[in-house]
C-alpha positions in Angstrom: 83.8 96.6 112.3 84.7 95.0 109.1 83.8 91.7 110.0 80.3 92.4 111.1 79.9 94.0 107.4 81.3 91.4 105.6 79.0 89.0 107.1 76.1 91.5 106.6 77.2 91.1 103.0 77.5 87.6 103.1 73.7 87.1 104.5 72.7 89.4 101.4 74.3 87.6 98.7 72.6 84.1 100.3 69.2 85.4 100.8 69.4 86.9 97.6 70.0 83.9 95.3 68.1 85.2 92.1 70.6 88.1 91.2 73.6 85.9 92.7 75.3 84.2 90.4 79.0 82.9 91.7 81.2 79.7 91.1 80.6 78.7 94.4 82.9 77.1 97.3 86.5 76.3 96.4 88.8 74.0 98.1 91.9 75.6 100.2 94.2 73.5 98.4 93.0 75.6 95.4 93.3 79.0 97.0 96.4 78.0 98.4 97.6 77.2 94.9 96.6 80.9 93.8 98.4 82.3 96.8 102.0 80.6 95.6 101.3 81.3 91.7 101.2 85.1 93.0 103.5 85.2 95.9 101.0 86.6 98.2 98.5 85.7 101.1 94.8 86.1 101.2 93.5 87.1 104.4 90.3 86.0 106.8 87.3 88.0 105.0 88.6 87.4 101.2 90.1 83.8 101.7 86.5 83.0 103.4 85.0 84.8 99.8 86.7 82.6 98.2 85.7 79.6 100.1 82.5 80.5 99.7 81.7 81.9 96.7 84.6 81.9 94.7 84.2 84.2 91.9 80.9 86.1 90.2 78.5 88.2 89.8 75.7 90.2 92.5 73.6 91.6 90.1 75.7 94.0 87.8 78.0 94.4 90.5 81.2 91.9 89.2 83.3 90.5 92.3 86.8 88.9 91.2 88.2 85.4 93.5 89.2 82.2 92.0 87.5 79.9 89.2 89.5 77.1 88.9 93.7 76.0 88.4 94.3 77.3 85.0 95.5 80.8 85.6 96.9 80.9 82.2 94.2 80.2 80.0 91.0 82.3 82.0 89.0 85.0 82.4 87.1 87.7 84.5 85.8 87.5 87.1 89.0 85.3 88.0 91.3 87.3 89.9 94.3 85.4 89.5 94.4 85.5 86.0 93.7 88.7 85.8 96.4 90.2 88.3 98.7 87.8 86.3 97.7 89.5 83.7 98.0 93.2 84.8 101.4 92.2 86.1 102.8 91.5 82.4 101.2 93.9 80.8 100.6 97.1 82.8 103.3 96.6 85.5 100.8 96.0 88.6 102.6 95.8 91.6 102.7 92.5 93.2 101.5 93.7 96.2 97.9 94.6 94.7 95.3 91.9 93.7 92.6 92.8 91.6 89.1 92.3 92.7 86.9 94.4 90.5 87.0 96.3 87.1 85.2 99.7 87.6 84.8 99.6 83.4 87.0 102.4 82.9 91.0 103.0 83.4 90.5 102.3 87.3 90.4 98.7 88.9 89.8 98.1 92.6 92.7 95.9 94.2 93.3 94.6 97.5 96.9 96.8 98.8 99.1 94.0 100.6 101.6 96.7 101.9 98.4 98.7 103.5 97.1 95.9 106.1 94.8 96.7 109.6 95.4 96.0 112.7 93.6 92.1 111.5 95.7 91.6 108.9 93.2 93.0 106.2 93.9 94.5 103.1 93.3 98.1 102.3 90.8 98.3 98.7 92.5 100.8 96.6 92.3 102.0 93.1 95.0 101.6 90.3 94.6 103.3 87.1 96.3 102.0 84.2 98.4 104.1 82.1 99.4 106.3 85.0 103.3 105.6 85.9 103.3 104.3 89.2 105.6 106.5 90.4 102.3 109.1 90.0 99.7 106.4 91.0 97.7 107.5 94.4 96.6 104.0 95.4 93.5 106.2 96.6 91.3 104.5 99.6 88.4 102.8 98.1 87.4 101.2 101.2 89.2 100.1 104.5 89.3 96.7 104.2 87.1 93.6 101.8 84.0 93.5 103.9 83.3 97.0 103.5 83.8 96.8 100.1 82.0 93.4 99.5 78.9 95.7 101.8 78.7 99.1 99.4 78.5 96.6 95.7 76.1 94.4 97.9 74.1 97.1 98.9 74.1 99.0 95.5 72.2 96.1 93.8 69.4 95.1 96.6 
């Protein structure tokens, strides 16, 4: 279950605090603030990232959340700005929320429309440059725990 690897995750990224290098814990009032600029609503395991962590980095692996109020004037790893972003220039849906750059024409988003049975998030990839009427919104992983797991695990 998701929520057993998130928190496997979660226990990594603490224990591990040399290769961890995040913004650290940011207030609801904040993340609720993100949640209007974008018209959407983060869920249990990524709203409690973002409590805890924020934004940043595991090693190489780069994990997008929420730096501070100024989505206008940012950068990565904050994924407000960055969906923002996407949304002018590349015509991201607004049901996706981008939560890591795979370096190449593929970003990892959290799907809005694709939601479990707990309310979470499908993590799927968009490419850019592909119409979306031809995008595949492939499965990258069934919800943010598992997700947050496989990066986590790559780097230990």
């Amino acid at each position: 279950m998701s929520v057993e690897n998130y928190q496997k995750a979660k226990e990594i990224i603490l224990n591990e605090e040399e290769i961890a290098d995040f913004v650290g814990v940011r207030k609801e009032e904040l993340i609720s603030l993100a949640e209007e600029r974008l018209g959407l609503k983060f869920t249990g395991l990524f709203f409690d990232y973002l409590k805890t962590f924020g934004a940043g980095n595991f090693g190489a692996q780069e994990i997008y959340g929420i730096i501070n109020a100024d989505f206008k004037n940012s950068s990565v790893p904050d994924a407000i700005w960055y969906t923002l972003t996407e949304r002018r220039e590349i015509n991201l849906p607004d049901n996706l929320l981008v939560i890591y750059d795979t370096g190449s024409d593929e970003i990892f988003c959290l799907d809005y429309n694709q939601l479990d049975d707990n309310g979470e998030p499908k993590v799927v990839s968009f490419v850019a440059g592909v119409d979306l009427e031809s995008q595949t919104y492939e499965i990258i992983a069934n919800d943010f725990g598992d997700f947050l797991l496989d990066l986590v695990k790559q780097e230990v």
